[in-house]
C-alpha positions in Angstrom: 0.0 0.0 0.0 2.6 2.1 0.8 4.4 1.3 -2.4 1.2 2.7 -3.9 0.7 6.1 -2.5 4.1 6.8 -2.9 4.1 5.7 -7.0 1.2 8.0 -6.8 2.9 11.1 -5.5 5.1 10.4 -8.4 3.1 10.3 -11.3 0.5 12.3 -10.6 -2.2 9.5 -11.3 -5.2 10.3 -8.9 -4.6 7.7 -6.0 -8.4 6.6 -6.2 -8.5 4.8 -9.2 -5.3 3.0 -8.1 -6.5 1.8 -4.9 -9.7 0.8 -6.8 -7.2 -1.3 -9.3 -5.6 -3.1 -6.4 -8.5 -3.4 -4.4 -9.9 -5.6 -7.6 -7.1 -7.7 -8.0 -6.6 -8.8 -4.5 -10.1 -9.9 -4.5 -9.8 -12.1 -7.7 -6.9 -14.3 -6.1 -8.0 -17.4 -4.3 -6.6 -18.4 -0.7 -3.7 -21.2 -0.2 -5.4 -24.5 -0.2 -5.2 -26.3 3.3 -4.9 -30.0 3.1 -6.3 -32.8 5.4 -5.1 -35.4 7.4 -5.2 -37.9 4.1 -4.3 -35.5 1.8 -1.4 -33.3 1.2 0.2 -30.3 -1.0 2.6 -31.4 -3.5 5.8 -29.7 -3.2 5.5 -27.8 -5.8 2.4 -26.2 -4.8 4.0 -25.2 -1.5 6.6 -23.4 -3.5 3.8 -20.5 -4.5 3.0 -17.9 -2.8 0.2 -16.3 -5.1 -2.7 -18.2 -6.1 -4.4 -15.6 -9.0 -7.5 -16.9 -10.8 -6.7 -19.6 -13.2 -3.7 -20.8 -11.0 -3.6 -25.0 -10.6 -2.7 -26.6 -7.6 -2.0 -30.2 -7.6 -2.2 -32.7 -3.9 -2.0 -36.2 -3.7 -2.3 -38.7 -0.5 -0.4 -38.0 3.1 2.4 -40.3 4.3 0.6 -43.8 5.1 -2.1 -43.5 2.8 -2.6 -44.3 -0.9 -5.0 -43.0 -3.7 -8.4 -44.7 -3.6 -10.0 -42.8 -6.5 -10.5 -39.5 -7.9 -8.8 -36.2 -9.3 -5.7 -34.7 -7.7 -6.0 -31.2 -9.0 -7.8 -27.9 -7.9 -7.9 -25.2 -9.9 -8.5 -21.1 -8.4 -12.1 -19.7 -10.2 -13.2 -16.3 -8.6 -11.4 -16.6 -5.5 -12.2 -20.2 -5.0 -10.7 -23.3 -5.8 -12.6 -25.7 -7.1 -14.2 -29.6 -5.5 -11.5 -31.9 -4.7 -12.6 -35.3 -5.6 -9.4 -37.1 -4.5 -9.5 -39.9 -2.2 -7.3 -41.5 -0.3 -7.0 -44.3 2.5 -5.0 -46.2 4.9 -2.0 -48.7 3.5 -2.8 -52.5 4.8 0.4 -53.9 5.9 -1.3 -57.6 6.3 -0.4 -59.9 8.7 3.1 -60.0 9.8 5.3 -62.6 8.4 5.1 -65.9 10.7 8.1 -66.9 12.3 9.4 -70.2 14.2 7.9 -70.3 17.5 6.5 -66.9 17.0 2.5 -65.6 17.2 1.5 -61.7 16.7 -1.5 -60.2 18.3 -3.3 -58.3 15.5 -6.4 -57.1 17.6 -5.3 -53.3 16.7 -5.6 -54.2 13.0 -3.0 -54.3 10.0 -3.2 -50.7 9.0 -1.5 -48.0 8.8 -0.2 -47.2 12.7 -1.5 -50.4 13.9 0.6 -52.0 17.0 0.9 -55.7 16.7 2.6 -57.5 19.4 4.7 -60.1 19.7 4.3 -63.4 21.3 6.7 -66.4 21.6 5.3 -69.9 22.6 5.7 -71.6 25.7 8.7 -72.5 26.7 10.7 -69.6 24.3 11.5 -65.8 25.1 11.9 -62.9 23.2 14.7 -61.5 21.5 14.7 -58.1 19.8 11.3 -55.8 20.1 8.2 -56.9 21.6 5.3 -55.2 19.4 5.6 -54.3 15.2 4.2 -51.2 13.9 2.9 -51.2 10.8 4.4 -48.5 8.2 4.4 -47.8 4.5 7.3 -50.2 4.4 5.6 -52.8 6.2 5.9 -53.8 10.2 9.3 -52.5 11.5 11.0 -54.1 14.5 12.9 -57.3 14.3 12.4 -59.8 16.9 12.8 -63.6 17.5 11.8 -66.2 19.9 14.6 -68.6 21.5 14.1 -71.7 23.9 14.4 -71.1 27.4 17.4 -72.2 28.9 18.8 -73.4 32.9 21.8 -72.8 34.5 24.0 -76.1 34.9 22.7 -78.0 37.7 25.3 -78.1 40.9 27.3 -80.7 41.7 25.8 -82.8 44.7 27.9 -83.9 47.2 28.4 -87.7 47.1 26.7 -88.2 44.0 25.9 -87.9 40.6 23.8 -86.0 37.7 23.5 -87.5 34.0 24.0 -83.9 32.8 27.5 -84.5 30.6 26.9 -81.8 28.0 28.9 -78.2 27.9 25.4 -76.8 27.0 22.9 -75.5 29.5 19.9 -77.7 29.8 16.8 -76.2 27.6 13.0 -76.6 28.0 11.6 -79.7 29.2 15.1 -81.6 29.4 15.6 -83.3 32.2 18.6 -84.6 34.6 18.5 -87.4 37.0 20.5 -87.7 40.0 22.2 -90.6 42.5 23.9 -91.1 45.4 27.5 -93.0 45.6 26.8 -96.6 47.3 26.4 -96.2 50.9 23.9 -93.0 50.7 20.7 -92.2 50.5 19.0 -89.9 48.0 17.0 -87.1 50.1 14.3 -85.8 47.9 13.3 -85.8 43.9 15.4 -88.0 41.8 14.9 -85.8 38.8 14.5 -82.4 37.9 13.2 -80.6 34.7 14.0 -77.0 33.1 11.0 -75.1 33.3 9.7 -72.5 31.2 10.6 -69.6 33.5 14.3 -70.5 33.2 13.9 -72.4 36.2 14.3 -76.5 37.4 10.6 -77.2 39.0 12.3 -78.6 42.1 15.5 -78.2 44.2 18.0 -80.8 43.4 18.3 -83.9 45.7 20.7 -84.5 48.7 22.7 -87.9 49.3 23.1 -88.5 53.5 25.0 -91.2 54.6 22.8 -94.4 55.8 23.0 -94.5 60.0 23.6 -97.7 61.4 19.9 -97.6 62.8 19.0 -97.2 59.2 20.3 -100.6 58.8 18.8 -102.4 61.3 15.2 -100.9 60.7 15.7 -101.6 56.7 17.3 -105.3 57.8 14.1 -106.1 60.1 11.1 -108.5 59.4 8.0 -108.0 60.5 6.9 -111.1 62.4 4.1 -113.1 61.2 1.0 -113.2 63.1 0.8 -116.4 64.7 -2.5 -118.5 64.5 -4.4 -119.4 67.5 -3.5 -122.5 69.3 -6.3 -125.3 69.1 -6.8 -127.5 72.4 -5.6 -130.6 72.1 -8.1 -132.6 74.1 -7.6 -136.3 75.4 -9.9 -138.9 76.1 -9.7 -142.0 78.2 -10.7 -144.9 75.6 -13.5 -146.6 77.2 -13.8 -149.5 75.3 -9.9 -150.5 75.4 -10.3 -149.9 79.1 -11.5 -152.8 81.9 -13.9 -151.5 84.4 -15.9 -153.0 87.4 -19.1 -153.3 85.5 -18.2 -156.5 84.6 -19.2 -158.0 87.8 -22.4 -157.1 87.2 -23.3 -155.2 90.5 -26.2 -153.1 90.5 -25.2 -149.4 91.2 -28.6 -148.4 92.3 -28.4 -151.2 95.4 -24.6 -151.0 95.9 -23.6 -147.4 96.2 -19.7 -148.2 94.9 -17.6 -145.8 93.7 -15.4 -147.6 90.2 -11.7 -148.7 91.8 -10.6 -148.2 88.6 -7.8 -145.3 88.9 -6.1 -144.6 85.8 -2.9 -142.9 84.9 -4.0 -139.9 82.7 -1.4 -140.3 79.8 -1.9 -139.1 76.1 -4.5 -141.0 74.6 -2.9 -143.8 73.3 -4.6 -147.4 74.0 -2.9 -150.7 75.1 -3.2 -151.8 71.5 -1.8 -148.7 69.8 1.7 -149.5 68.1 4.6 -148.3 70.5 2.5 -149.2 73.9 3.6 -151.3 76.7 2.0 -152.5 79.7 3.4 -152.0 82.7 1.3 -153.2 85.7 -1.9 -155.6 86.1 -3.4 -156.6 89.0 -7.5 -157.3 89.9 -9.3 -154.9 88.8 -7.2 -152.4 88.3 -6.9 -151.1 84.5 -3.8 -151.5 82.2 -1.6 -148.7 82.5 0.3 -148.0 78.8 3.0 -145.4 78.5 4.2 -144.5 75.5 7.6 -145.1 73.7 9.5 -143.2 71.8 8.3 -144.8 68.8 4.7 -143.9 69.7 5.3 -140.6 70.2 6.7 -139.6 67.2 4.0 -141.2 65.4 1.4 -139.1 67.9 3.3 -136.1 66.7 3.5 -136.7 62.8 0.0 -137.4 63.3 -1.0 -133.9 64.6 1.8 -132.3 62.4 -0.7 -133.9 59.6 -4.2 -133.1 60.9 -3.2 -129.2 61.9 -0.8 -128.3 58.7 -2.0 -124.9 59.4 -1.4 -124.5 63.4 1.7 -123.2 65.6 2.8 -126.5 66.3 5.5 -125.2 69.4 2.9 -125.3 72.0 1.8 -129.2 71.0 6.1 -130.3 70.8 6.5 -128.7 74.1 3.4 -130.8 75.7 4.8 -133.8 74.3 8.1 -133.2 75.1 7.1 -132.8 78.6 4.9 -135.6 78.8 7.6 -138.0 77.4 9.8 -136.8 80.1 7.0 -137.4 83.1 6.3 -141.1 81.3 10.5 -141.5 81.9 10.0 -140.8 85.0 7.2 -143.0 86.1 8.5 -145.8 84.1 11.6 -145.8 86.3 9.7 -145.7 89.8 7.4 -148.0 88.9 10.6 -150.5 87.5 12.6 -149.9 90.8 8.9 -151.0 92.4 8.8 -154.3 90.7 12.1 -155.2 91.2 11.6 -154.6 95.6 8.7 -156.6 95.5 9.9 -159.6 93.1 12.9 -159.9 96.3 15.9 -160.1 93.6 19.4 -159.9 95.5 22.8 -160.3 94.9 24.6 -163.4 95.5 27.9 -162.6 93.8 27.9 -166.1 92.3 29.9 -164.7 89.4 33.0 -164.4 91.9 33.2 -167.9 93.7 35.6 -169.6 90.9 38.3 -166.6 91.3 37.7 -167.2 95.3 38.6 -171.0 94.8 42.0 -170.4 93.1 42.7 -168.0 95.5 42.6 -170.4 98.7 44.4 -173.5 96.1 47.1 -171.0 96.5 
């Protein structure tokens, strides 16, 4: 304006048909044209400063987008630009490229400025970025997923592990432990590397076996022993004599039977093995039993009880035996008093001849 007056001043022109000149021409150009999010200026376009009637201005799609349809130009008509009919959208950048071991979480889409993010399978960890974004040149970040891995399991004292590799154990491998001989293994024979980097238990402990340790392990636990069946004995009645033979009428004669018998193990006068001892009136034949008898008494029961403690029945007949001994001898020493047997050294009365030849 000031440019104006002062060409004015200069030539004399009246300054009101000047201003009226300007005035026109500013109205006629048309305004800088504003772009959108989508859609941007071409650099040429930004270049101008003036945009007089007639003047073409060309945009195309922003950073991350790509044409979807229409023109690209505008052109300046009476101070105003023209419709813009260009179209532009979002560039897909699809699903990221799969990897080994390797998943992506795509819930925030595949367009332009989505976040995908990155997810290893059990038992592997990430290496490199953790989420993708997704740019005109496709998802950006680099990442991988490698197994898990232990630390070397530690030496146990007075043992062994079956680790032998240089390598640190991985996922899911295992390693089993045992003691040196003489030692006990305290606790889990075998650990496994977990997916946090970590064995799922502590490894074992080998203690030294005690000597009570030994006895305990060396004991039996005793049988429990069957209950012992009574033996019961019985007087054979028929192999017996007894005063009813006499035919005296116990209802008239109130007698009491003089038969007294010595209680031994049931064995009769005509069992195999028995001897009789003493007989006199009415008094009944007392049998003890020999050796001979015994020992078939006792293979007898040994047969009939196969499934009974047998110690109780070998002690009774042990002791019984030893009682018959006994009364066999009194009652021998008996017989011989009262049969009047002496010695009259008869044996001796040739040597006491020679001696009085002499």
């Amino acid at each position: 304006m000031e440019a104006l007056l002062s060409a004015c001043g200069r030539t004399g022109v009246p300054c009101l048909l000047l201003l009226c000149l300007f005035i026109w021409k500013a109205a006629a150009d048309c305004p800088k044209p504003q772009g959108t999010e989508s859609i941007v200026l071409t650099d040429d376009s930004l270049l101008l400063n003036a945009f007089p009637v007639g003047t073409v201005v060309t945009l195309e799609c922003a950073y991350g987008y790509e044409k979807e349809g229409g023109s690209e130009t505008i052109t300046c008509t009476n101070g105003d630009w023209t419709e813009l009919k260009l179209t532009c959208k979002k560039m897909d950048c699809g699903p990221p490229q799969p990897q080994p071991n390797m998943s992506f979480n795509t819930n925030a889409g595949t367009l332009f400025g989505a976040v995908a993010r990155v997810i290893c399978d059990k038992g592997y960890q990430i290496f490199g970025s953790s989420y993708k974004t997704c740019y005109p040149t496709g998802w950006s970040g680099k990442a991988r997923c490698e197994i898990v891995t232990c630390a070397k399991p530690a030496e146990v004292a007075n043992g062994k592990s079956s680790w032998a590799s240089n390598d640190d154990p991985k996922y899911r491998e295992t390693i089993k432990f045992s003691c040196n001989e003489g030692y006990t293994l305290v606790g889990n024979d075998t650990i496994v590397c977990s997916e946090t980097g970590d064995y799922d238990s502590l490894p074992p402990q080998c203690q030294g076996v005690t000597t009570e340790d030994r006895i305990a392990t060396k004991m039996v636990t005793p049988t429990p022993t069957p209950t012992t069946q009574e033996v019961s004995s019985s007087t054979d009645t028929s192999s017996t004599p007894t005063a009813h033979s006499s035919s005296t009428d116990s209802s008239s004669t109130p007698t009491a039977h003089r038969n007294k018998t010595i209680t031994t193990p049931a064995v009769s006068a005509s069992a195999p093995g028995g001897r009789d001892i003493l007989t006199a009136g009415n008094k009944s034949i007392t049998t003890v039993p020999t050796p001979s008898s015994i020992r078939e008494k006792v293979d007898g029961a040994l047969d009939a009880n196969k499934h009974t403690d047998y110690t109780p029945v070998i002690i009774s007949v042990i002791g019984v035996s030893l009682v018959a001994a006994i009364v066999v001898f009194v009652l021998h020493k008996l017989f011989q008093r009262k049969k009047g047997s002496y010695d009259t050294r008869e044996d001796l009365k040739p040597e006491l001849l020679q001696f009085q030849n002499l």
